[in-house]
N, C-alpha and C positions, 0 to 999 in steps of 0.2 A: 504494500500500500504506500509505503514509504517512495516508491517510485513516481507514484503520479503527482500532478499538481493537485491538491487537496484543499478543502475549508470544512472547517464544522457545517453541518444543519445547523439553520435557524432554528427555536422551537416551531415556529409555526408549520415549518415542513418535518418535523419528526414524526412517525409513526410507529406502531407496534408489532415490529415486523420478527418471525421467530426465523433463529440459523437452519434450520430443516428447511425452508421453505427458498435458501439461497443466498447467497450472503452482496448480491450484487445487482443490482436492476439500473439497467439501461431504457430510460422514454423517447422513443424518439417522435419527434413533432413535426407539426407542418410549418413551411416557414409562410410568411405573410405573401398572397396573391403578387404582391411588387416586387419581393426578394426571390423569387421563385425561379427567374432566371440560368441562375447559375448553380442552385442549391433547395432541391425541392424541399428538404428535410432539414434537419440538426437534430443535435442527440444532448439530453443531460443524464447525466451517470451518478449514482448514488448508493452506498453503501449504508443501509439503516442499522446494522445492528452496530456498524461501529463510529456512526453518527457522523456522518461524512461525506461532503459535495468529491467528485473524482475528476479532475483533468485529464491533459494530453499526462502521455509520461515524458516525465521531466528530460530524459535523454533526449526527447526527439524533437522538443522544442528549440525554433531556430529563430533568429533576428526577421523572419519576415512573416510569423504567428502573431496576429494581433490575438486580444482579448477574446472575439467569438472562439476563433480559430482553437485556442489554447480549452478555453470552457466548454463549447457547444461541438467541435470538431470543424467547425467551418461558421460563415455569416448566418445570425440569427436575428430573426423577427416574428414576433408568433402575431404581430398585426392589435389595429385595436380591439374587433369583435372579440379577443381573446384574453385581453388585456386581467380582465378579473376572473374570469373561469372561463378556462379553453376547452373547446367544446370541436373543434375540428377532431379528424381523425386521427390516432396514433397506435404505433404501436409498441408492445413493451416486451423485452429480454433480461428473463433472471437466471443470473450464472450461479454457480457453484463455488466462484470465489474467484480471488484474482490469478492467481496463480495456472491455475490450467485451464480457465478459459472455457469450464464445459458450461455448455447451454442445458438447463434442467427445462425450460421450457418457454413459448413466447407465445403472446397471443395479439389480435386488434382491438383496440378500444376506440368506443364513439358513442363518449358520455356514459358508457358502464363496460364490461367486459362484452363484448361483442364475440367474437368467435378465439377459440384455442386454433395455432398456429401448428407447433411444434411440441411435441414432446406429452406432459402428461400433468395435470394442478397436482402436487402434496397431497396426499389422503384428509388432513387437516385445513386443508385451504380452500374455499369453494369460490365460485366465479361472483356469485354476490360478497364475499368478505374480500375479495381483489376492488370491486369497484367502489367498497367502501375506502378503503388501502387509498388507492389510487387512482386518484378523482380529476377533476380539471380544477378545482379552487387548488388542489396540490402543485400542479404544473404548472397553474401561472403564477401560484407563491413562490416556487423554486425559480423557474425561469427570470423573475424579477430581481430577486436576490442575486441569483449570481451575475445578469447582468452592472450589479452595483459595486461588484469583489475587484 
């Protein structure tokens, strides 16, 4: 962990998330109708159980990574309609940890769990306690935040 660019969670973007269920979730978002050019998407990465925003890894960061680039993987805008609760489409990847990178499962969200993508929920985790989890009032609190770091 110590590799990547990091920040604490806000409280307001903490959640109650258990290690069984994955220790790593990636949201990726829509960028704004006007940004969309060169970058349909961007991604925020967060690691809840150990309370922590995830960047690029710090190796790979070079003098010509601005601020999206480093936090979001590229230029981010999620637009105004999104501004307080994002509500576009996304979709979301939770790993196993950082280290080996395995994908325990991913699914689309649009304003609740929409469909399972890959892989299999936790026996413990159902598709209504994902879209309480992970919501859009979550996404454009993080997304705001980190644009501030």
């Amino acid at each position: 962990m110590e590799r990547y660019l990091n920040s604490p969670l806000p409280d307001s973007c903490k959640i109650i998330w258990k290690p069984e269920w994955g220790r790593v979730i990636v949201i990726r978002l829509k960028n704004s109708p006007g940004n969309n050019e060169n970058y349909e998407n961007f991604k925020m990465t967060i690691a809840p159980i150990d309370g922590i925003i995830c960047g690029m890894l710090k190796s790979e960061i070079t003098q010509w990574d601005n601020h999206d680039d480093q936090w979001f993987g590229n230029q981010a805008e999620i637009g105004e309609f999104n501004k307080d609760i994002y509500s576009s489409p996304a979709k979301i990847f939770v790993y196993k940890d950082f280290e080996t990178n395995d994908k325990l499962f991913s699914y689309y969200w649009h304003n609740k769990f929409d469909r399972l993508e890959e892989g299999q929920l936790p026996p413990n985790l159902s598709s209504e306690k994902l879209t309480k989890l992970l919501n859009g009032k979550l996404f454009s609190e993080l997304y705001s935040y980190i644009k501030t770091l």
